[in-house]
C-alpha positions, -999 to +999 in steps of 0.1 A: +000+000+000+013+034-003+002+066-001-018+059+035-015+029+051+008+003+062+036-007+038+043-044+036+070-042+020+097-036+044+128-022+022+105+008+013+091+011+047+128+016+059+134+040+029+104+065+037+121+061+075+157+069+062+159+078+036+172+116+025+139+141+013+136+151-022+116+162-050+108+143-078+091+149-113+067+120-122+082+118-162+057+087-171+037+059-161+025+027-173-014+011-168-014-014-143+007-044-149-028-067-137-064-054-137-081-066-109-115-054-112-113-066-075-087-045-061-087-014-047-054-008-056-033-013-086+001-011-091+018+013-112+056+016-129+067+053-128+099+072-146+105+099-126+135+122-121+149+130-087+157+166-079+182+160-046+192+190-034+231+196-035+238+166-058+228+158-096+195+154-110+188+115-119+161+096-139+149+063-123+116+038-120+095+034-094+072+007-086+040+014-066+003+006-060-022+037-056-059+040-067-070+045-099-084+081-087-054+092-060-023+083-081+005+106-096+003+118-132+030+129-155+036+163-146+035+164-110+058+173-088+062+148-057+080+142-026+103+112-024+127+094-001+164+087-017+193+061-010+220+079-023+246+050-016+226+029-043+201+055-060+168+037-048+140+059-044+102+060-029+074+080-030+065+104+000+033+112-005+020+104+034+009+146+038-001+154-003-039+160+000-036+152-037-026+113-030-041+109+002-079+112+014-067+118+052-048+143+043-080+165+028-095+192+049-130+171+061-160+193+057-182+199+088-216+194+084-243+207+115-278+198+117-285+238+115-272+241+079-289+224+048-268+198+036-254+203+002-258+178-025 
């Protein structure tokens, strides 16, 4: 899972713990490798280049699983975590309202107020 969530997989877990921040450009993506019409989820294979700040700009892939509706497009800018003592990178996305639902301002509803449709 990424985004929000708990991350099974444990090498990117301890990446998005260590690793150094920096930006990213999302340069591509691919469809997902398997539709499951069953799965919330599906995973994604992004190019992206890393922006780290006081060393050189690099191109690499990324492999993650997002929602159809909360994913990154080409374009966006992005947060990431980066190994620079082997070049691995993850996404960082824990705080982007764009990627994450908890991370959206929640609208407070009163009885008092008509509820808007």
């Amino acid at each position: 899972m990424s985004a929000s969530g708990f991350d099974l997989n444990v090498f990117r877990r301890r990446l998005r713990k260590h690793g150094v921040p920096a930006d990213a450009l999302v340069r591509s993506s691919t469809q997902p490798r398997l539709r499951d019409a069953t799965s919330a989820f599906q995973t994604y294979d992004y190019v992206i280049e890393v922006r780290p700040e006081g060393a050189e700009r690099f191109e690499t892939t990324v492999r993650d699983a997002f929602s159809a509706f909360l994913r990154p497009q080409p374009g966006d800018l992005v947060k990431v975590r980066w190994n620079p003592k082997n070049d691995t990178v993850a996404f960082d996305l824990d705080g982007d309202p764009r990627f994450n639902l908890d991370a959206r301002p929640q609208e407070v509803w009163t009885s008092d107020e008509p509820r808007r449709r």
